[in-house]
DONUSE-445543 format. One line per 4 residues: number of its first residue (from 1); their letters; for each residue y, z, x of C-alpha. Coordinates in pm, whole numbers, plus 50000, padded with zeros to 5 digits. Example, Ala and Ser with C-alpha at 12.3 -4.5 7.8 and 13.67 -1.06 7.14 Angstrom:
% residues 2
1	AS	49550 50780 51230; 49894 50714 51367;
***
This chain:
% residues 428
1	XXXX	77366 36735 72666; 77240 36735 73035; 76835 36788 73047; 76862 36998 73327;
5	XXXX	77101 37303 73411; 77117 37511 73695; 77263 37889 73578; 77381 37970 73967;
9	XXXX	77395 38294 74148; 77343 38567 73899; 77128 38904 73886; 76834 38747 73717;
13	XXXX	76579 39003 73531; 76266 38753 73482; 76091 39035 73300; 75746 38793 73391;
17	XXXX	75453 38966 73492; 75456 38808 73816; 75770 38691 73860; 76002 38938 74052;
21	XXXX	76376 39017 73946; 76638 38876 74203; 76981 39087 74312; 77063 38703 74321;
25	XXXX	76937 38395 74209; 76955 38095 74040; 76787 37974 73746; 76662 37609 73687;
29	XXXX	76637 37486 73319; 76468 37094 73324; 76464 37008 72957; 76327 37252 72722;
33	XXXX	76143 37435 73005; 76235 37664 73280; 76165 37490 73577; 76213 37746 73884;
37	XXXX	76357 38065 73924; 76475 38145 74302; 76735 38147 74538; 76947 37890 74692;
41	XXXX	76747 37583 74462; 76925 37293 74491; 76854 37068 74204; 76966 36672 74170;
45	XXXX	77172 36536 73843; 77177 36912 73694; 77499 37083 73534; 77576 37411 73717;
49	XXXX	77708 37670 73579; 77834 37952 73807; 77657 38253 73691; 77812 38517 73943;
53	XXXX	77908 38814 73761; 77656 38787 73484; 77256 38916 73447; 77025 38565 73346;
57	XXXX	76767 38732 73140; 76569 38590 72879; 76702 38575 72524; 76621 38905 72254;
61	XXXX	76310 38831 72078; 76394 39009 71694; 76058 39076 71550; 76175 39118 71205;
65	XXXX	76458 38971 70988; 76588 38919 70638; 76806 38685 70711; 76852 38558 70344;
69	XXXX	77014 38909 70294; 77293 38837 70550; 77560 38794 70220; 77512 39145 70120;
73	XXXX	77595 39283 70471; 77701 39688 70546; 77702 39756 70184; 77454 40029 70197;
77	XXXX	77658 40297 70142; 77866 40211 69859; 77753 40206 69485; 77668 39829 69595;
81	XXXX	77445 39875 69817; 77150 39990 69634; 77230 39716 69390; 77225 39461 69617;
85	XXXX	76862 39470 69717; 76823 39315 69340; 77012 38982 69375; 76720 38799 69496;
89	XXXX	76661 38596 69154; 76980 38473 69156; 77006 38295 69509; 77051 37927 69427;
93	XXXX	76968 37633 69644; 77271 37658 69825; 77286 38047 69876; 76923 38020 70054;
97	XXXX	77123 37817 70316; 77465 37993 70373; 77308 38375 70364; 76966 38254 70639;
101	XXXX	77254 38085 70833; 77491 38315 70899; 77219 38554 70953; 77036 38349 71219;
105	XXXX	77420 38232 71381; 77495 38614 71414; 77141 38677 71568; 77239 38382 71798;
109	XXXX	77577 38506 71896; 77465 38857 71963; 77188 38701 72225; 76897 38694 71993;
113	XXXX	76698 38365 72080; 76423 38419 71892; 76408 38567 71510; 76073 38641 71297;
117	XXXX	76236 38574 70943; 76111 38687 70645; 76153 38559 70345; 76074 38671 69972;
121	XXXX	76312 38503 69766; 76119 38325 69463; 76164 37996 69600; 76121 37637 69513;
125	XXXX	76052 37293 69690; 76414 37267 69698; 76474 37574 69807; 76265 37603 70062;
129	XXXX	76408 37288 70220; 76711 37460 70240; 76590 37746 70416; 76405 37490 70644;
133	XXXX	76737 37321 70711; 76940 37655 70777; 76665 37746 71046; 76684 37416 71246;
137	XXXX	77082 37416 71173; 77113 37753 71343; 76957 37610 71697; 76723 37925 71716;
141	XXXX	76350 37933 71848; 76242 38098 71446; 75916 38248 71288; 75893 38191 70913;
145	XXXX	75737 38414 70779; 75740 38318 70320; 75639 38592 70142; 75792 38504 69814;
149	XXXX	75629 38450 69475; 75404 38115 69489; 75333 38084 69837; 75042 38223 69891;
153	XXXX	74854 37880 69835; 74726 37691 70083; 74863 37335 69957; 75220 37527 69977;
157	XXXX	75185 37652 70294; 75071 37328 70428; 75388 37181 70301; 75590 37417 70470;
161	XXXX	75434 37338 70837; 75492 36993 70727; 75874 37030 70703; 75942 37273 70972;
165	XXXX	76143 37176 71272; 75985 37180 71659; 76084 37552 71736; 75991 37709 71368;
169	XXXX	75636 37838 71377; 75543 37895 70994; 75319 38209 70952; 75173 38409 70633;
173	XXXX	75380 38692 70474; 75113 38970 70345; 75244 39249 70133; 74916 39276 69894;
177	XXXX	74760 39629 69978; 74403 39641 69835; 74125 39561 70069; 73954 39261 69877;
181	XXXX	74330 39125 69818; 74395 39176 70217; 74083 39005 70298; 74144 38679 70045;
185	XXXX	74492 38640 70189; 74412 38720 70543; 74098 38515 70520; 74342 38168 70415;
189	XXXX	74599 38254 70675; 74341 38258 70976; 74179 37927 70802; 74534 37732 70856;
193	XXXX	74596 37891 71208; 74833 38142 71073; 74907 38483 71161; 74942 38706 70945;
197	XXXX	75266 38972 70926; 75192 39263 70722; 75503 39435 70602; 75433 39763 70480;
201	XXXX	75750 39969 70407; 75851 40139 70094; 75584 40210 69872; 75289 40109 70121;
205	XXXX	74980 40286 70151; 75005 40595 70352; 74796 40725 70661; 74443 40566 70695;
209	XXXX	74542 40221 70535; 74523 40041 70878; 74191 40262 70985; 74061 40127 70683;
213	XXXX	74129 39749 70748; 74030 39825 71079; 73668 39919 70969; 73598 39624 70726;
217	XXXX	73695 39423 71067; 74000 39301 70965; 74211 39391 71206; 74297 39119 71497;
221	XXXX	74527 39048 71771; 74709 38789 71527; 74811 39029 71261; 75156 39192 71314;
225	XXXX	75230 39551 71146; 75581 39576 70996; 75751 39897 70928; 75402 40121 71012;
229	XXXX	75581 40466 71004; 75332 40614 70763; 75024 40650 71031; 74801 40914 71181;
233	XXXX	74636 40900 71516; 74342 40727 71357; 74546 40468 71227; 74697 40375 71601;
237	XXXX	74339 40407 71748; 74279 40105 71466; 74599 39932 71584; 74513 39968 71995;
241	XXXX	74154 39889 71990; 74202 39523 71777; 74523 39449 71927; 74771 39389 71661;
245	XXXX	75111 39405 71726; 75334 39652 71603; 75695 39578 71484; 76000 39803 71486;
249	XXXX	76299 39842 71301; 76461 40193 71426; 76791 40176 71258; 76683 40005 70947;
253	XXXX	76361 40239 70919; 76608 40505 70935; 76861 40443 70724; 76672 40329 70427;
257	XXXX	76403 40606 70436; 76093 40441 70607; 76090 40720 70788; 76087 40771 71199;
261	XXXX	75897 40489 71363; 75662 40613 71578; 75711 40544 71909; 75555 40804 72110;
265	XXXX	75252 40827 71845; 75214 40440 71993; 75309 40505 72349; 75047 40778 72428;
269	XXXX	74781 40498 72282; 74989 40248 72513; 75035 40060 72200; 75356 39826 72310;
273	XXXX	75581 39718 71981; 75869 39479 71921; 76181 39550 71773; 76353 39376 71500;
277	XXXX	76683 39468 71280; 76520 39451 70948; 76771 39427 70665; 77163 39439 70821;
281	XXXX	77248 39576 70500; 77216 39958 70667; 77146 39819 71033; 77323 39696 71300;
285	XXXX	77234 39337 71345; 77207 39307 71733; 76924 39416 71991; 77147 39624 72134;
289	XXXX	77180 39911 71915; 76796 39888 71846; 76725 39911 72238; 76919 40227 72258;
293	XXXX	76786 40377 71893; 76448 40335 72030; 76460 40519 72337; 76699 40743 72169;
297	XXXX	76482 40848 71934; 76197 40886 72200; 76393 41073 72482; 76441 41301 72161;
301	XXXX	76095 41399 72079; 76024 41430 72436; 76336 41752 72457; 76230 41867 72166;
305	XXXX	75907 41919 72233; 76015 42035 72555; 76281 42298 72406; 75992 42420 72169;
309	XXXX	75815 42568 72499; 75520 42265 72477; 75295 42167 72777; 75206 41806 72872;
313	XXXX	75499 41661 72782; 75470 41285 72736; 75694 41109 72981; 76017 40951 72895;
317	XXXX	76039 40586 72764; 76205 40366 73076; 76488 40133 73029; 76286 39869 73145;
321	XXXX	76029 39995 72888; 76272 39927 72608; 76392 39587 72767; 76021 39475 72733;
325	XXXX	76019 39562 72393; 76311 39367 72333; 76191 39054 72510; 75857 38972 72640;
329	XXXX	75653 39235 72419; 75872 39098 72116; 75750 38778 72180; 75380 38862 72184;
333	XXXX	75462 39094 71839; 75577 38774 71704; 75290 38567 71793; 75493 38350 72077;
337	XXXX	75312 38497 72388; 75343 38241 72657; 75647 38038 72506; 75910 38258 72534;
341	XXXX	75970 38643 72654; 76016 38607 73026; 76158 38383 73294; 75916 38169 73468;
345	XXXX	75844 37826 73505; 75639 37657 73205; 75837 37923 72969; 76070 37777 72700;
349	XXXX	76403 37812 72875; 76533 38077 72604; 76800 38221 72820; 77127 38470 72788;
353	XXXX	77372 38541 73042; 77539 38816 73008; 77860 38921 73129; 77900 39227 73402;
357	XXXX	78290 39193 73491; 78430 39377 73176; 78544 39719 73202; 78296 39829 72963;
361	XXXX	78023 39787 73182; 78158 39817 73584; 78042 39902 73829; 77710 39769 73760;
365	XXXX	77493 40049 73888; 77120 39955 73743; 77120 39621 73611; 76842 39735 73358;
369	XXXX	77009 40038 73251; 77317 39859 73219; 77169 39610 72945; 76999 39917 72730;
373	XXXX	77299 40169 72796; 77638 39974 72858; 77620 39650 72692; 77666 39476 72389;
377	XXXX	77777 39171 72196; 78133 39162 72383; 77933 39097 72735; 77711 38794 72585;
381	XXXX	77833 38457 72779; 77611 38225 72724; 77326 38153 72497; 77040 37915 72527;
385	XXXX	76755 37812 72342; 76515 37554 72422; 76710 37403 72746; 76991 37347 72463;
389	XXXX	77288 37554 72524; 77427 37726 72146; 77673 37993 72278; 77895 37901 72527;
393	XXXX	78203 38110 72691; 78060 38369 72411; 78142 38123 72134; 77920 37920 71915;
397	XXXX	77877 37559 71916; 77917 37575 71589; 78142 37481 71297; 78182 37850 71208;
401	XXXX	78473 37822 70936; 78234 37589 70745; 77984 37845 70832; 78162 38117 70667;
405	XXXX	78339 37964 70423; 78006 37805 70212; 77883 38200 70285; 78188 38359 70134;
409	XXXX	78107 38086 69826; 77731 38226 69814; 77827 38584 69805; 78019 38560 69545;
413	XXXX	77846 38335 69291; 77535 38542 69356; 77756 38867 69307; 77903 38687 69014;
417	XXXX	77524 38589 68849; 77404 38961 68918; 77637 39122 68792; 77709 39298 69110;
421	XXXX	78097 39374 69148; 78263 39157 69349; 78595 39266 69479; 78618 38955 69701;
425	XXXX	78975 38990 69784; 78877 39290 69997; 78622 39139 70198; 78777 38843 70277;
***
């Protein structure tokens, strides 16, 4: 692998605060760091790679992810769906690998560089090896986020950050709800340097849980909300003022009763959330289709309010709005402001180029709008994460028949030990 590659003459949407976008441009990766973004550079001993025809942006930033529930894929609405979501205790050693794998590989190869995964299987030291070893086996820039039974301890989250790889950032799981329980756990996380993801979906306290947690000054820019579709106004007045991030999960949200995220309840408090796919079991698992939910589901309110005679109508969520949120803003959500997000020089070089020649996306009219409106996983090209290049010609560098084959072998001895029907022949 070359340490430095020059992605050449593409439309190249930095998304940086002070970084402009470039009709054309070039791209120069030294290492694990993007070293210049401009025109015409000319760069010694680097790889080039012609990059007309394409947008250079930087990767998707998915603020949310079960990856361990990849086996169990688009089963939600068959009888085992619902059944599915209790296989947990029977994920051996080996399942915890092949289902966070081939989650994380199809993040990867839909142009997701970075992935918050969260984890609640009942895990132990061997197990959580394995999930180590899946995340630096996929290539991916990954938040771990254990939540499982037993890991709440500091001594075993210590030896997790001990066996995590260079790009995994280990942070706390919360899902306790009282106050004295949220302050004990929140108080050990921000001890160890840990933020702190709070996933409150099914079952979590309703409206004035965050205004609460907000007033016994709990509350921080490194806590991350998961799944906060049960708020009032109060509750995002809590969220703006200490700035916490917010993650999304549109589809998932959706589909499996969370509720409608509230996206203009956070936009008129210019409260700026992540997205992340959640559970692929009822979601689509690329940024894609959660780009164009969100500002679906946003551009909806706004008519409706609009057809219902209302004044002061809120204005309508940009594409380049909904690109932030899939990129830079992700990347603060998930606690990685100033590593990755954006294109500019010091950055990680997490990069995707994506593909404008196919006829499901020319003539290129509005680069942006063609990312949020036109595209999806057919027009990823290339994928790269750290200066290290893991989608290529829109194929993995990966074994990917291994890859499926010890996942088709972990779907169905967990199906087998849960007693969930298998039917393999059908899904193979």
């Amino acid at each position: 692998m070359t340490s430095r590659l020059l992605l050449r003459g593409g439309c190249v949407l930095t998304m940086g605060a002070k970084a402009s976008n470039l009709t054309e441009g070039d791209v120069l990766i030294d290492g694990a760091e993007i070293a210049e973004v401009g025109r015409s550079i000319h760069a010694r001993d680097a790889e080039v790679v012609d990059a007309t025809d394409t947008i250079v942006m930087p990767g998707f930033v998915d603020t949310h992810r079960h990856a361990w529930t990849s086996l169990f894929r688009n089963l939600g609405e068959s009888d085992e769906g619902s059944a599915s979501v209790g296989v947990a205790s029977h994920y051996g050693v080996d399942d915890v690998y092949a289902g966070t794998l081939v989650g994380l590989l199809g993040a990867a190869e839909a142009g997701i560089t970075t992935v918050v995964d969260w984890c609640e299987l009942p895990l132990e030291d061997d197990g959580a090896d394995a999930l180590v070893r899946a995340h630096d086996d996929s290539g991916l820039r990954t938040v771990l986020v254990l939540a499982g039974p037993g890991w709440s301890g500091r001594e075993r989250l210590v030896w997790l950050a001990e066996r995590a790889g260079e790009t995994t950032t280990v942070a706390f799981g919360s899902v306790r709800t009282e106050p004295d329980q949220v302050a004990e756990d929140w108080a050990l996380a921000r001890a160890m340097g840990l933020r702190v993801h709070v996933h409150a979906g099914e079952g979590a306290p309703g409206p004035g849980w965050v205004r609460e947690l907000a007033s016994l000054g709990l509350l921080g820019d490194d806590v991350t909300m998961i799944h906060r579709s049960a708020i009032d106004a109060a509750d995002v007045e809590a969220i703006a003022s200490s700035g916490a991030g917010v993650s999304l999960s549109p589809s998932s949200e959706m589909a499996t009763g969370l509720g409608v995220p509230p996206i203009q309840e956070l936009m008129d408090h210019d409260v700026r959330p992540g997205l992340g796919i959640d559970l692929e079991r009822l979601a689509p698992g690329d940024m894609f289709a959660q780009m164009r939910q969100t500002i679906s589901l946003q551009h909806a309110t706004v008519f409706d309010r609009k057809l219902r005679g209302k004044g002061s109508l809120p204005r309508l969520m940009s594409t380049r709005d909904v690109v932030r949120a899939a990129t830079v803003e992700g990347a603060r959500v998930a606690g990685l402001r100033g590593v990755t997000g954006s294109l500019e020089p010091g950055m990680a070089a997490d990069v995707i180029v994506l593909r404008t020649d196919r006829p499901n996306i020319w003539p290129v009219n509005d680069p942006i709008g063609a990312v949020v409106w036109g595209m999806d996983t057919s027009n990823i090209d290339r994928v790269v994460v750290g200066g290290r290049t893991i989608v290529a010609d829109g194929t993995l560098e990966a074994d990917v028949g291994e890859v499926r084959a010890i996942a088709l072998l972990a779907r169905e001895r967990v199906a087998t030990a849960s007693g969930l029907a298998s039917s393999s022949g059908s899904r193979r």
